[in-house]
C-alpha positions in Angstrom: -133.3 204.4 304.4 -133.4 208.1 304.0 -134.8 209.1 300.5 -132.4 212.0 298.9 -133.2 215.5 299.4 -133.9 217.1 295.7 -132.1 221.0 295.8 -134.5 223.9 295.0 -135.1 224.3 291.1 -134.7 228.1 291.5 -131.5 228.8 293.4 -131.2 232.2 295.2 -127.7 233.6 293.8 -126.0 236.9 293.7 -124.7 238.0 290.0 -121.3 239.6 291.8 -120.4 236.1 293.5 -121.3 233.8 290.2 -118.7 232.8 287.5 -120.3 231.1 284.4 -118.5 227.9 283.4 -118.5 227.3 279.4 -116.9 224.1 279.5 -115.7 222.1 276.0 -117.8 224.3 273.7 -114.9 225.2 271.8 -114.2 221.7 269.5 -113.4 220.6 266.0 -115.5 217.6 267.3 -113.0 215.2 265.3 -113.6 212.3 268.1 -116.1 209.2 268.6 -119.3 210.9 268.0 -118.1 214.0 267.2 -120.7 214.8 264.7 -123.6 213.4 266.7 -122.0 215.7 269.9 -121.3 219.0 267.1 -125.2 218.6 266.6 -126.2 218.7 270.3 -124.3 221.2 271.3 -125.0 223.2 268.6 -128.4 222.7 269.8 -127.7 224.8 273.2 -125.6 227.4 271.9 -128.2 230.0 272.0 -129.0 229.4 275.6 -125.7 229.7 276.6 -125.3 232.8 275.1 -128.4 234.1 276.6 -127.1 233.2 280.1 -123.3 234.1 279.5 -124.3 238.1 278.0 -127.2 238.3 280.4 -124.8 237.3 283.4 -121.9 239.3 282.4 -124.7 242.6 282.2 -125.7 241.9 285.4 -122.1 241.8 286.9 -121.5 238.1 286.6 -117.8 236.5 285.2 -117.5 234.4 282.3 -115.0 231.8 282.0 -114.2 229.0 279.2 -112.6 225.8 280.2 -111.6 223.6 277.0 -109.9 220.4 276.7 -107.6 220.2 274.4 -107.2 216.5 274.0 -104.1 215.9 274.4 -102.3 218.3 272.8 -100.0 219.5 275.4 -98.3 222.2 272.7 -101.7 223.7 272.0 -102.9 227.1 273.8 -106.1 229.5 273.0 -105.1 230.9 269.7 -104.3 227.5 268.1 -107.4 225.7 269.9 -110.1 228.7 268.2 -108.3 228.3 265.3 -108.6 224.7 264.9 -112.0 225.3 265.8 -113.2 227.1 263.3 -111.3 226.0 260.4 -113.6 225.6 257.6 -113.9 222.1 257.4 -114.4 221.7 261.6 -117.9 221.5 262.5 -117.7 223.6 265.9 -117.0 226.9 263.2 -120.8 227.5 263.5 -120.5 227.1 267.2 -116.9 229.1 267.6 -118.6 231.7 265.2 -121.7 232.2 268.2 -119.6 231.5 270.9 -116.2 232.1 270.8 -114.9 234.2 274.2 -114.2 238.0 273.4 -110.6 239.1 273.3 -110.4 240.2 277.7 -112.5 237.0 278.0 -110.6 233.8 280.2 -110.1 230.6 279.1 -108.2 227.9 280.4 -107.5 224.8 279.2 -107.6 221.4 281.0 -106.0 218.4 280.2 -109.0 215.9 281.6 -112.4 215.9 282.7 -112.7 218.3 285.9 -112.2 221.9 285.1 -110.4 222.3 288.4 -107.9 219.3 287.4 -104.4 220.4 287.1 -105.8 224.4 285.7 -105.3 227.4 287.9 -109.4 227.7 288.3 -109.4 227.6 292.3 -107.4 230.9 291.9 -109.3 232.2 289.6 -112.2 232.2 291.4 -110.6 233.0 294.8 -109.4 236.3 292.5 -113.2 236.6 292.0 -114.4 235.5 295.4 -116.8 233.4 293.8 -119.2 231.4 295.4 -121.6 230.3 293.1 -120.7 228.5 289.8 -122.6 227.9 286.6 -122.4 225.0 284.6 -122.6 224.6 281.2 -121.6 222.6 278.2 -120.7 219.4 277.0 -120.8 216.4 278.4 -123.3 216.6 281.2 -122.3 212.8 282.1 -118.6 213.4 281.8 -117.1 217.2 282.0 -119.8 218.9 283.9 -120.3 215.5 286.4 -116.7 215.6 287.6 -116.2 219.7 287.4 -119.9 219.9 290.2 -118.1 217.0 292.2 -114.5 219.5 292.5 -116.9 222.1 292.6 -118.7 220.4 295.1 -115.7 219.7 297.6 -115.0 223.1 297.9 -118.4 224.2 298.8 -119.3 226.3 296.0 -123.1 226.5 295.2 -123.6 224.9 292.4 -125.8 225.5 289.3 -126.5 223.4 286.1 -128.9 224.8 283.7 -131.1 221.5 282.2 -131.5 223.6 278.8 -127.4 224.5 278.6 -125.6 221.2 279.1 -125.7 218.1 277.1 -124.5 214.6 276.4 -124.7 212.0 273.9 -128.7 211.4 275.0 -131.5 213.0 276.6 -131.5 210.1 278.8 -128.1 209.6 280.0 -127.9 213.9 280.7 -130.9 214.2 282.7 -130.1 210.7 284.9 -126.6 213.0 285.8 -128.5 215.8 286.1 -130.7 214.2 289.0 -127.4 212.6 290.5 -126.4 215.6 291.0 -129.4 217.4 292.1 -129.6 214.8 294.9 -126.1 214.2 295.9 -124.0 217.4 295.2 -126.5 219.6 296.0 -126.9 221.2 292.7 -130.0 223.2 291.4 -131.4 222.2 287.7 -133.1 225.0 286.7 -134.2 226.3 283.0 -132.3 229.1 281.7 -135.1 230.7 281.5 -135.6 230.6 285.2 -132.4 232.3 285.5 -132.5 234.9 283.3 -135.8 235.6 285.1 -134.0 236.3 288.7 -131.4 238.2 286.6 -134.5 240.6 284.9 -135.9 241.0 288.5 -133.2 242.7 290.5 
């Protein structure tokens, strides 16, 4: 039995071609583990902001894909809001990372950022051709967005540091599912922003 190729830690990518995915960042986190999840992803918030200005300077797009559980009525104004009411506890992370006004965001009704959104357009608009993942959770959202991602043959990216689930554990078992099997590098943020310095 073949043993599975692991995909290179430091992907080669080209700024003009990548779109930055910020996927369910934007939450009052009033769910099942909400607070546990409000604390983790607070946790990343800085290295997603890193990556998403330092992209965006170099040429790269920024796009924010947020479920809005269930709440077919609900569109961007009313999801920020809800956000960052005072009593949510995403306000800290709306307040750090909440997109600009000219920024995109769609919203998704399940998992896959590509489900039932117009992202494939989007980023035939942007002839993208390399996406990077980010957010919450790595096990659940950012799994079945790099399989959709996958099928259409994007290149694939999922910063280690910038995604996260519910533990260490379960997000880094994803992460070498889908370094193995979708082809997807794992690199550090760090290692990114590095390339991005060095052009």
């Amino acid at each position: 039995m073949t043993k599975p190729q692991q995909h290179s830690a430091e992907p080669a990518f080209e700024p003009a071609t990548s779109v930055l995915l910020i996927i369910d960042m934007i939450s009052d986190f009033r769910f099942e583990d909400g607070n546990l999840l409000a604390k983790q992803c607070a946790a990343i918030v800085p290295t997603i902001v890193q990556l998403r200005d330092r992209l965006a300077e170099a040429g790269g797009k920024v796009v924010y894909v947020n479920d809005t559980a269930g709440t077919w009525t609900m569109d961007r104004a009313e999801l920020l809001e809800k956000a960052a009411a005072p009593t949510s506890k995403g306000r800290p992370i709306v307040e750090a990372l909440a997109p600009l006004d000219d920024s995109v965001m769609l919203l998704k009704p399940k998992h896959s950022a590509f489900f039932a959104t117009p992202l494939d357009l989007l980023l035939q608009s942007l002839q993208a051709k390399t996406l990077i993942l980010t957010g919450m959770t790595t096990h659940m959202c950012i799994l079945f967005t790099a399989i959709d991602a996958y099928m259409r043959d994007f290149q694939i990216i999922i910063p280690k540091d910038a995604v996260t689930a519910h533990t260490e554990e379960l997000s880094q078992t994803t992460l070498d599912y889908c370094n193995t099997t979708l082809q997807s590098a794992t690199p550090t943020t760090a290692m990114l922003i590095k390339q991005l310095n060095n052009r």
